[in-house]
VOKEFI-393832 format. One line per field, with one value per residue (C-alpha): chain; x, y, z; residue number from 1; residue in one letter. Coordinates in Angstrom, 1 decimal, always signed. Layout:
N
ch c(A  ...) $
c1 c(X  ...) $
c2 c(Y  ...) $
c3 c(Z  ...) $
i c(NUM  ...) $
aa c(A  ...) $
REM end
This chain:
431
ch c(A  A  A  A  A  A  A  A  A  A  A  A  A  A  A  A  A  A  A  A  A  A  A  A  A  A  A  A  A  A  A  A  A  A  A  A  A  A  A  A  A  A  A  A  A  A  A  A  A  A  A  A  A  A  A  A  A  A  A  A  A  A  A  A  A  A  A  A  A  A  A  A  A  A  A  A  A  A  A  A  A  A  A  A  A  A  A  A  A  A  A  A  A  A  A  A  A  A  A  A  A  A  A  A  A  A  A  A  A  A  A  A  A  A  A  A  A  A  A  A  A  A  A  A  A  A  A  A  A  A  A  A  A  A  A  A  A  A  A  A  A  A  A  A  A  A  A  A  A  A  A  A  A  A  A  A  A  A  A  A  A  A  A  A  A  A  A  A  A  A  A  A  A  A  A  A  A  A  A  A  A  A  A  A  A  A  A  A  A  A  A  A  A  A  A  A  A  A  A  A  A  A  A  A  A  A  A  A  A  A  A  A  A  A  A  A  A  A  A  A  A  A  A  A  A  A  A  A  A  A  A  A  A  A  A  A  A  A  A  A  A  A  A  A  A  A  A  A  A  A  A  A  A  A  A  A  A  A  A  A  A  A  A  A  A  A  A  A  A  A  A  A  A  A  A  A  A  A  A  A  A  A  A  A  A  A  A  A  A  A  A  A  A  A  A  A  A  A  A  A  A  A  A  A  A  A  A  A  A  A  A  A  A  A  A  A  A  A  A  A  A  A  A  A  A  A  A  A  A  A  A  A  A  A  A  A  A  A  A  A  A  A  A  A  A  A  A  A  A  A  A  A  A  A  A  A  A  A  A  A  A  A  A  A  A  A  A  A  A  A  A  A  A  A  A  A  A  A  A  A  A  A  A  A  A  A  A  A  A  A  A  A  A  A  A  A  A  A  A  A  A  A  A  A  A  A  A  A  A  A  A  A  A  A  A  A  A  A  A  A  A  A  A  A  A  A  A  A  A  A  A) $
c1 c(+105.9  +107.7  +110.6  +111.5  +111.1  +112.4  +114.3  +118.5  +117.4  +120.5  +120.4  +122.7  +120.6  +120.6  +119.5  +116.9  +116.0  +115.9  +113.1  +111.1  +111.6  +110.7  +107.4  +106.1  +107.2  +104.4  +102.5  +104.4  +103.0  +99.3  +97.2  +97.2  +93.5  +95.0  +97.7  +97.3  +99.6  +99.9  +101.9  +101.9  +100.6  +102.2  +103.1  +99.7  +98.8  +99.2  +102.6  +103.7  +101.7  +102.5  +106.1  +105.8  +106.1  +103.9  +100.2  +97.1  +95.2  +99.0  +101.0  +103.2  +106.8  +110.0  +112.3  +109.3  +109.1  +113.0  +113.0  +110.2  +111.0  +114.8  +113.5  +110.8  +113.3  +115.8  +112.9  +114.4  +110.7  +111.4  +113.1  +112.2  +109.8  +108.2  +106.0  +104.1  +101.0  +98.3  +95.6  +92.2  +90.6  +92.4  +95.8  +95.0  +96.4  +96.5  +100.1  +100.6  +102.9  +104.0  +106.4  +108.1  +108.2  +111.0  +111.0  +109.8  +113.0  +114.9  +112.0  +111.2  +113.7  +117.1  +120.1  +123.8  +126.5  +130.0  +132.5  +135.6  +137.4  +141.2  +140.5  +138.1  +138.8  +136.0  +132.5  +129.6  +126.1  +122.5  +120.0  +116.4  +115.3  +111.3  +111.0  +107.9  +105.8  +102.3  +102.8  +103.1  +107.1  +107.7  +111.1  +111.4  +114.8  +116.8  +120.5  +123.4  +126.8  +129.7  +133.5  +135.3  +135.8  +136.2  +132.7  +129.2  +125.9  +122.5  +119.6  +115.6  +114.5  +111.1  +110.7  +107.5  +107.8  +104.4  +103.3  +99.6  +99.0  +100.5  +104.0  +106.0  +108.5  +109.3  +111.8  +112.5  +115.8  +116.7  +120.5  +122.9  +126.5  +129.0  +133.2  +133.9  +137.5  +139.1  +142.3  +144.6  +145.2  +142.5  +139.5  +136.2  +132.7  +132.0  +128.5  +125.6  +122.0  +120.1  +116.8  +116.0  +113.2  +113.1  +110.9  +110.7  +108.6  +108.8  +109.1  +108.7  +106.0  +107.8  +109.0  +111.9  +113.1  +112.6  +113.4  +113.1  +113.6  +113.9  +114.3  +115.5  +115.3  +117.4  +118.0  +121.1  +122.6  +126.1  +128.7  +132.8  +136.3  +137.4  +140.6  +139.8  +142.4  +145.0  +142.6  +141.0  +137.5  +134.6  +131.5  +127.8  +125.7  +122.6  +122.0  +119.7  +120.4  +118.4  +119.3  +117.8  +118.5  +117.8  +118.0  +118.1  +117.2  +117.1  +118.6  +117.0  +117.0  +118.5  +120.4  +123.0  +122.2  +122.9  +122.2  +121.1  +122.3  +122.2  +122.9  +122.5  +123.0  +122.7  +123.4  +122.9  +123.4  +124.4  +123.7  +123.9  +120.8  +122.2  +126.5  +129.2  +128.5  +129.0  +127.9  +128.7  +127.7  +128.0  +127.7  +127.7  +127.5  +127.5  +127.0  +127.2  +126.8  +125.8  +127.1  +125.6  +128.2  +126.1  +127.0  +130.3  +128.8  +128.3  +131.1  +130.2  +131.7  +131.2  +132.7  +131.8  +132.9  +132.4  +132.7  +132.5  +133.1  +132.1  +133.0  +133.8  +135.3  +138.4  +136.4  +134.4  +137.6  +137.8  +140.1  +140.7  +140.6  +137.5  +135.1  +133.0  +135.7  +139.4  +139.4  +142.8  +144.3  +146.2  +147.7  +145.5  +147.3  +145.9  +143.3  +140.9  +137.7  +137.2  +137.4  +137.1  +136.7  +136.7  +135.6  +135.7  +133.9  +133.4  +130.9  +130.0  +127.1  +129.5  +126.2  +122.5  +120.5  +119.6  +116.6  +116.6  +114.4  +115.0  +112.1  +110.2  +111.6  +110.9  +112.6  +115.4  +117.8  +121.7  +123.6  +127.5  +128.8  +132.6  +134.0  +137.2  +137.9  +140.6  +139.7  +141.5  +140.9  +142.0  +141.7  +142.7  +141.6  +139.9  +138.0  +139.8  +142.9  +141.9  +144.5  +147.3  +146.1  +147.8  +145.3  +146.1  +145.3  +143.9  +142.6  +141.2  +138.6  +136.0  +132.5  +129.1  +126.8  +123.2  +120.5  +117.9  +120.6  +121.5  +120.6  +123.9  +127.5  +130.7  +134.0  +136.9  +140.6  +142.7  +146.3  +147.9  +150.7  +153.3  +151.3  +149.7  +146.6  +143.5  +140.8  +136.9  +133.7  +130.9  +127.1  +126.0  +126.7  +129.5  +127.2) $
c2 c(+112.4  +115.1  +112.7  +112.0  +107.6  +107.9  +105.1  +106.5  +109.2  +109.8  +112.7  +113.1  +113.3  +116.9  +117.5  +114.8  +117.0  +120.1  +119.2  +117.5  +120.8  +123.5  +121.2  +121.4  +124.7  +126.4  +123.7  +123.6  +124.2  +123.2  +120.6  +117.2  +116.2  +112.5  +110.5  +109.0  +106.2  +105.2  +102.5  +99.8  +96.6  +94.4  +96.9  +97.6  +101.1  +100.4  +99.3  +102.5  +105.0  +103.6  +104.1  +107.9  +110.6  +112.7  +111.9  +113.0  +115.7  +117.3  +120.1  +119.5  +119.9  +119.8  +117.8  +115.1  +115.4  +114.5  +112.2  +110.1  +110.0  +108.5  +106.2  +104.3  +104.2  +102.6  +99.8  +97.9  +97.4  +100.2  +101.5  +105.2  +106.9  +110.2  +112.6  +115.7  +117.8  +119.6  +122.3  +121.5  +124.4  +127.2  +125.8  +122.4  +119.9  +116.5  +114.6  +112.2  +109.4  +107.2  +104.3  +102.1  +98.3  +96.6  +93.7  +90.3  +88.8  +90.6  +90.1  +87.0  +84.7  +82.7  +84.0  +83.1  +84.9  +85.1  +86.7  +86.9  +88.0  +88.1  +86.5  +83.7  +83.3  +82.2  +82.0  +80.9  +80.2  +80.7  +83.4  +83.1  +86.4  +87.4  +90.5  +92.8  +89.2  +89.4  +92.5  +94.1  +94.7  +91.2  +89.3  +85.6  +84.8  +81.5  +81.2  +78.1  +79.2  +77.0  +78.1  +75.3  +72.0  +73.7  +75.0  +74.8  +76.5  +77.2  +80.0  +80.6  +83.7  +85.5  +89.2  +90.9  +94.8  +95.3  +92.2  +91.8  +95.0  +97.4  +98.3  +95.7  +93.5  +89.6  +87.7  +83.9  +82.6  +79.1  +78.2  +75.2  +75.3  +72.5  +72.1  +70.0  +70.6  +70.5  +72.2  +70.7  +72.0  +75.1  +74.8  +75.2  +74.3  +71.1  +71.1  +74.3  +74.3  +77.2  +79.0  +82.5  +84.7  +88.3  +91.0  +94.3  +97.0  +100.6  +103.3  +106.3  +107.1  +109.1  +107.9  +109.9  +109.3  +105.9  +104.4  +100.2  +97.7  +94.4  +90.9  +88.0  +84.2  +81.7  +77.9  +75.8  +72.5  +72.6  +69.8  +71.0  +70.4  +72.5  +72.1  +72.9  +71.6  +70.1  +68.4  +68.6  +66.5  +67.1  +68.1  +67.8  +70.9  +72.8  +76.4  +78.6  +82.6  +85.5  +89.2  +92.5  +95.2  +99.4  +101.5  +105.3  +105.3  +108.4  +107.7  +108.4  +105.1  +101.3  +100.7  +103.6  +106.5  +109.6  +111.4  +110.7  +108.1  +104.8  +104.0  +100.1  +98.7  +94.7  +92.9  +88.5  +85.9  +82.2  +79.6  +75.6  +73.5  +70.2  +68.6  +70.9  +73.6  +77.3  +80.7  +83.8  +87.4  +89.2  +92.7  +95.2  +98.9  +100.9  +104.5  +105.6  +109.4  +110.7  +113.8  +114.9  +117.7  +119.1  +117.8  +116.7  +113.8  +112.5  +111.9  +108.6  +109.1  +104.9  +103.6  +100.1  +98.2  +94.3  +92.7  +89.0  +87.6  +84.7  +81.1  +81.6  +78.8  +80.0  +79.9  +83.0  +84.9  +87.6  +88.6  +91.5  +92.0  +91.1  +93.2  +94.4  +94.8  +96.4  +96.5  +95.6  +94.7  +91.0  +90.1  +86.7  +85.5  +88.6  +87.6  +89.0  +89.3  +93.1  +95.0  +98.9  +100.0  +103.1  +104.6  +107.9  +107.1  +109.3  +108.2  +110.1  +109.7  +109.0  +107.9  +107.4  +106.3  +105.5  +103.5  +100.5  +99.3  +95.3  +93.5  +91.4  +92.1  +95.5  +99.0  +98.5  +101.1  +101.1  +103.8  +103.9  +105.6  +106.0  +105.2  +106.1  +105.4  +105.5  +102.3  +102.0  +99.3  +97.1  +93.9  +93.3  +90.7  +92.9  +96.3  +97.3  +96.9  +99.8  +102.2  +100.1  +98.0  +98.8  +100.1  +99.4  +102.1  +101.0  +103.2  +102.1  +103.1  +101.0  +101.5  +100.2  +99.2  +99.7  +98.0  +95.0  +92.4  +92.3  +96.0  +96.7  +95.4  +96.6  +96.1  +97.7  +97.7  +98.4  +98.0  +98.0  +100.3  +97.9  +98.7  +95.5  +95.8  +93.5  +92.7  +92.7  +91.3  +91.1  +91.9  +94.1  +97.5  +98.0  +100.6) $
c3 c(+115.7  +113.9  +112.8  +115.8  +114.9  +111.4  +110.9  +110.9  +113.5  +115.7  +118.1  +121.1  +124.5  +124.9  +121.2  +122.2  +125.3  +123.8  +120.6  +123.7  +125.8  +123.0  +121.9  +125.8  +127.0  +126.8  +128.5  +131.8  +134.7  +133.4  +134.6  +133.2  +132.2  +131.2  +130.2  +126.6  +125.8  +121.8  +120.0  +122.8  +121.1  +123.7  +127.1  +128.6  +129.5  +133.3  +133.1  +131.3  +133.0  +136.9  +136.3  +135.1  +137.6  +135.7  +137.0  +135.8  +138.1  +138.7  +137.1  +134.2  +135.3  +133.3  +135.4  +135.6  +132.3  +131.5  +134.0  +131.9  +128.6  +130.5  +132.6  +130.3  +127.7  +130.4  +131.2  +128.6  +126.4  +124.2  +121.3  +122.1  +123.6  +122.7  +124.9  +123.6  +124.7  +123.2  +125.2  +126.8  +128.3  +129.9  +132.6  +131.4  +129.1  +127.3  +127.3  +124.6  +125.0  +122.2  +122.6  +120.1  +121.4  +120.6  +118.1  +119.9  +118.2  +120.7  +124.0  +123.8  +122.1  +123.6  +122.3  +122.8  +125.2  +125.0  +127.8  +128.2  +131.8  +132.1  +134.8  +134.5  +130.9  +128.2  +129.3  +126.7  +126.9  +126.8  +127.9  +127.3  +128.7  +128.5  +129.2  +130.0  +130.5  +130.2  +128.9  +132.9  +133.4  +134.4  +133.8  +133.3  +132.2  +131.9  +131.4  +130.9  +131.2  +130.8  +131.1  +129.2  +130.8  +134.3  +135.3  +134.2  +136.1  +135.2  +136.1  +136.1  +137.6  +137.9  +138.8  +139.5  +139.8  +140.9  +142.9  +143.2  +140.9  +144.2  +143.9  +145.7  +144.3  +143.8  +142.8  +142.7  +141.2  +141.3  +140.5  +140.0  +139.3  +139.4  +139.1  +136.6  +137.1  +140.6  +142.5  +143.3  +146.8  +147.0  +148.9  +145.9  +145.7  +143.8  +143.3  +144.4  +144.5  +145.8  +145.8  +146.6  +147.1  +147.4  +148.3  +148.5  +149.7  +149.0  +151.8  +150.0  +147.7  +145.2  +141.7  +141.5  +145.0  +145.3  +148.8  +149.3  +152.2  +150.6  +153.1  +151.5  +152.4  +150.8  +150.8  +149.6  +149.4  +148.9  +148.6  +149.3  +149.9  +153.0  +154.7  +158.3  +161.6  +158.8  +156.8  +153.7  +153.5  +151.3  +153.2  +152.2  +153.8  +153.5  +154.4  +155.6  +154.9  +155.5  +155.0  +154.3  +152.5  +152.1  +149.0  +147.7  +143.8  +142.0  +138.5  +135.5  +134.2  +135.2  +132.1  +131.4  +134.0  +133.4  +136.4  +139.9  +142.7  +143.8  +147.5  +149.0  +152.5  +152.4  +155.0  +154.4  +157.3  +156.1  +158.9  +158.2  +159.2  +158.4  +158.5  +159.3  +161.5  +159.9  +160.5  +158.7  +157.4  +153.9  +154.2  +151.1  +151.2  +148.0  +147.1  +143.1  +142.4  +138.5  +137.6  +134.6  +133.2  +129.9  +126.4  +127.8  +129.5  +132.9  +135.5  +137.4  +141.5  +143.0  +146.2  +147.2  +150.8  +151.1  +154.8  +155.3  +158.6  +160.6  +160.2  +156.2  +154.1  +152.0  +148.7  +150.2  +150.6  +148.0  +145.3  +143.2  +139.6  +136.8  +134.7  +137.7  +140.3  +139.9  +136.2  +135.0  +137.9  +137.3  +140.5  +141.7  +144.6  +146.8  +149.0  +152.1  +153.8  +153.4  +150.1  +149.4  +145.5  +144.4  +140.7  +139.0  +135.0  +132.5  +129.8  +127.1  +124.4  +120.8  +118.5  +118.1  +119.4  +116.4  +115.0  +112.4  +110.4  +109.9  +107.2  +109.4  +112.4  +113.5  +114.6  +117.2  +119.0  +119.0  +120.7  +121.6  +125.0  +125.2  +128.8  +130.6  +134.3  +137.1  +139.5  +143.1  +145.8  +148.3  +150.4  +153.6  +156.3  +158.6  +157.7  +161.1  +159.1  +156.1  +157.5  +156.9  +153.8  +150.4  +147.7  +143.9  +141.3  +137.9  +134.7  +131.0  +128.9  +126.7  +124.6  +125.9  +123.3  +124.6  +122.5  +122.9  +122.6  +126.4  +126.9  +127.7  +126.3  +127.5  +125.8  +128.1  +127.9  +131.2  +132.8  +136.6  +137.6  +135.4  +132.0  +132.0  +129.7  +130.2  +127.5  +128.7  +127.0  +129.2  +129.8  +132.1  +133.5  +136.1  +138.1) $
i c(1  2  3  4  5  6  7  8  9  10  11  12  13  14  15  16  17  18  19  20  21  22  23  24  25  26  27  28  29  30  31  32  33  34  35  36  37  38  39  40  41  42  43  44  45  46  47  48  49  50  51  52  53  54  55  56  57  58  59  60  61  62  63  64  65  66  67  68  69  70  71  72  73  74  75  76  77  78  79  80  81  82  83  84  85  86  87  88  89  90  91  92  93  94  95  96  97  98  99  100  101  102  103  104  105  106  107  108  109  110  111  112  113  114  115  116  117  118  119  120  121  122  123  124  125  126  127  128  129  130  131  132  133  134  135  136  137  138  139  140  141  142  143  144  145  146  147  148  149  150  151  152  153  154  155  156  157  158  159  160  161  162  163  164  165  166  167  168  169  170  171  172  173  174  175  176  177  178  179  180  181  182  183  184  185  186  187  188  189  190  191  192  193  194  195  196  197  198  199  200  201  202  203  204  205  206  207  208  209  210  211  212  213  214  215  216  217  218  219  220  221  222  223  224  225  226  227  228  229  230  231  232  233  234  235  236  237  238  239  240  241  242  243  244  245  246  247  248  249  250  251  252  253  254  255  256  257  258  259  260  261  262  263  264  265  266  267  268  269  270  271  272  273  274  275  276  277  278  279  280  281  282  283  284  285  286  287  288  289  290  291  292  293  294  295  296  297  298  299  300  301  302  303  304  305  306  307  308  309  310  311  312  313  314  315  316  317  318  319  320  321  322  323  324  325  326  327  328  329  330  331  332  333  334  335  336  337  338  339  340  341  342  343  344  345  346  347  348  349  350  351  352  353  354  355  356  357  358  359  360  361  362  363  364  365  366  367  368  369  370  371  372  373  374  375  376  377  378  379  380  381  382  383  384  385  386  387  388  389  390  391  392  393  394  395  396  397  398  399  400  401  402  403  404  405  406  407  408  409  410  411  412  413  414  415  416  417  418  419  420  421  422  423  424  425  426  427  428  429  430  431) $
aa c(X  X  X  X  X  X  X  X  X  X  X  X  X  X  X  X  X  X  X  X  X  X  X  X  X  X  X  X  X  X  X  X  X  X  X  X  X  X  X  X  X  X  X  X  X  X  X  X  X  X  X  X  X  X  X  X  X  X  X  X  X  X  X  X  X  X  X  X  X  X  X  X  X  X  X  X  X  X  X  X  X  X  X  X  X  X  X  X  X  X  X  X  X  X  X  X  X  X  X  X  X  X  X  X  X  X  X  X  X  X  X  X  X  X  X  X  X  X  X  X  X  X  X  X  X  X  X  X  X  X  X  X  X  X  X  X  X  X  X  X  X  X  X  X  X  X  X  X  X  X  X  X  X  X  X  X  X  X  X  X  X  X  X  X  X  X  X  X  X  X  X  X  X  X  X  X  X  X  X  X  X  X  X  X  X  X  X  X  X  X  X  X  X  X  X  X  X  X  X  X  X  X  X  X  X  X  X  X  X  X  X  X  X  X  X  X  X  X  X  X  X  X  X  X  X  X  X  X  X  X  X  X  X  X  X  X  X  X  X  X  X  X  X  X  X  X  X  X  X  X  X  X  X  X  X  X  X  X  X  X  X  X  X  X  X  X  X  X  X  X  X  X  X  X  X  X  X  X  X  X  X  X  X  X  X  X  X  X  X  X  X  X  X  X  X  X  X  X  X  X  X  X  X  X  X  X  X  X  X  X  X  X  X  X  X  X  X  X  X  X  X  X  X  X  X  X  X  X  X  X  X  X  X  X  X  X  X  X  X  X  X  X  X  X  X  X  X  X  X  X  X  X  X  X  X  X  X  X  X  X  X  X  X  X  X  X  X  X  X  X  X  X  X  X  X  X  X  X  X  X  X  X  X  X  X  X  X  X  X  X  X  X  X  X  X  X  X  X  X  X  X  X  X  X  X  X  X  X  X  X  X  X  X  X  X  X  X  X  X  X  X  X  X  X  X  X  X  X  X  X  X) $
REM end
């Protein structure tokens, strides 16, 4: 593999790209004969091969080509992922494709999480995440979060990319979450069960260019304290929700994209089927643009609008502020039914990735990207009321620590316009 999964490796992307580019170059624009996949002892070929633009029986291109070795290595199976080519006959070729799993210690074993918010304080926990189940792309993944003695909540999920072997997608989640600790005055959810079911079911057949129209159906039993006509009473309901969604998907992988877009419509109606009457609507519009800008990095452009109208219990009513919203912004009294955010990130490759070699365990990645960002948003009661509605401006910087412990850790510090600074620890990505 010319050295390219010697354990210590570290190349930036584009160094990455470029040994990757030279190696193929002169096969471009050949036919594929096949598609030969090597070091997969627990990924079956399918489940590599179906998510490659390059097919067999088409020409070789370069931007499929980049694209791949990205987005497999953003599935979240692998520790890297090399692709080469050797000559058949005459305008036609043979491309190799050799992965490197990731340890099972790291796929298929709980582990504990710890966040911290400004916000919403010190989270901890349990994930048990399988990931690529059966060996197809699936996800089962359990989590227990509690956030000292004033919430706890659990999790099980199950996602199937390709449902049935075709390329739809399933997912079932079942949640709880219960207060253990209750306002004094605030309206809050005491205790939440719910179940959800998604699916989703592709539009466009290109891999690059992915377009989805997901519907979801949910259920929940919910017991709360709303104050409604003067008083406050606790009220025991179940809800019905439905929704759908569109999406545009053209990044080059779900983990840390480097270059594409994301755009999402969802739109979710809540109705109650059983003790207080309530209707309302949640809907979500968001549009993220990757700006790749050569070995300097990639410029992130994101702009997200929330509506939620209807017959909506206070605890619905947004705030501002928290790892994935206004980062650094402190102010909690501020609350609305409509929120704008805005983002412009820069993120920035600063090591690996880099493979190690553990006794026993296995080969793993770790790479480092370096993160600065200028956040602005607003709330307001109405979206009518956007022209009049005060934004707040933001700005920090952090690292993201991409490996196979949560895929992706983010550690961010950020202040408001009075130089307030804000710690983050979380999981995730923000976009």
């Amino acid at each position: 593999m010319g050295g390219y999964f010697r354990d210590g490796a570290a190349l930036d992307l584009e160094a990455r790209w470029s040994i990757i580019e030279k190696k193929l170059q002169p096969f471009f624009g050949s036919i594929v004969d096949t598609l030969i996949v090597s070091g997969n002892t627990r990924s079956r070929r399918i489940t590599i091969i179906r998510e490659m633009a390059t097919k067999q029986g088409e020409s070789l291109d370069e931007g499929l080509i980049r694209r791949d070795s990205s987005y497999l290595r953003g599935l979240g199976y692998f520790s890297d992922v090399h692709i080469s080519a050797e000559k058949t006959i005459p305008g036609r070729c043979r491309v190799y494709v050799h992965v490197l799993e990731r340890p099972d210690l790291f796929m298929k074993y709980p582990y504990p999480v710890v966040n911290y918010d400004f916000n919403k304080g010190l989270s901890y926990g349990l994930t048990w995440k399988v990931k690529n189940f059966r060996g197809v792309g699936e996800e089962l993944a359990f989590s227990a979060l509690k956030r000292r003695d004033k919430d706890h909540g659990g999790s099980f999920s199950w996602t199937i990319p390709w449902f049935g072997g075709r390329r739809m997608l399933m997912h079932y989640r079942l949640s709880t979450f219960r207060r253990l600790e209750e306002p004094v005055s605030d309206d809050f959810i005491k205790e939440q069960n719910r179940v959800d079911v998604v699916f989703g079911l592709p539009l466009s057949k290109s891999l690059v260019r992915q377009v989805w129209f997901t519907t979801t159906l949910s259920f929940e039993g919910r017991d709360s304290r709303q104050r409604l006509n003067g008083n406050s009473c606790f009220y025991r309901q179940n809800f019905l929700a439905a929704g759908f969604g569109l999406r545009y998907d053209s990044r080059d992988n779900r983990i840390t994209p480097w270059r594409g877009t994301f755009s999402r419509i969802d739109v979710k109606r809540f109705t109650s089927v059983h003790g207080l009457e309530q209707q309302y609507i949640f809907y979500n519009l968001s549009q993220y643009l990757y700006l790749p800008i050569g070995s300097v990095g990639t410029i992130i452009l994101a702009a997200d609008g929330i509506v939620r109208e209807g017959d909506l219990p206070s605890f619905y009513e947004m705030g501002l502020g928290g790892s994935s919203d206004l980062r650094g912004f402190v102010n909690g009294d501020l609350e609305g039914k409509a929120k704008i955010l805005s983002t412009v990130q820069w993120r920035r490759r600063i090591y690996g990735p880099r493979i190690f070699n553990i006794p026993y365990i296995g080969k793993f990645d770790l790479s480092l990207n370096l993160i600065a960002f200028i956040d602005n948003g607003s709330l307001m009661d109405c979206i009518d009321e956007v022209r009049e509605a005060k934004f707040y401006t933001t700005g920090g910087a952090g690292i993201e620590v991409v490996s196979p412990i949560q895929d992706l850790m983010r550690i961010e510090v950020a202040g408001d316009e009075d130089g307030d600074l804000v710690f983050y620890f979380t999981s995730g990505s923000r976009f």
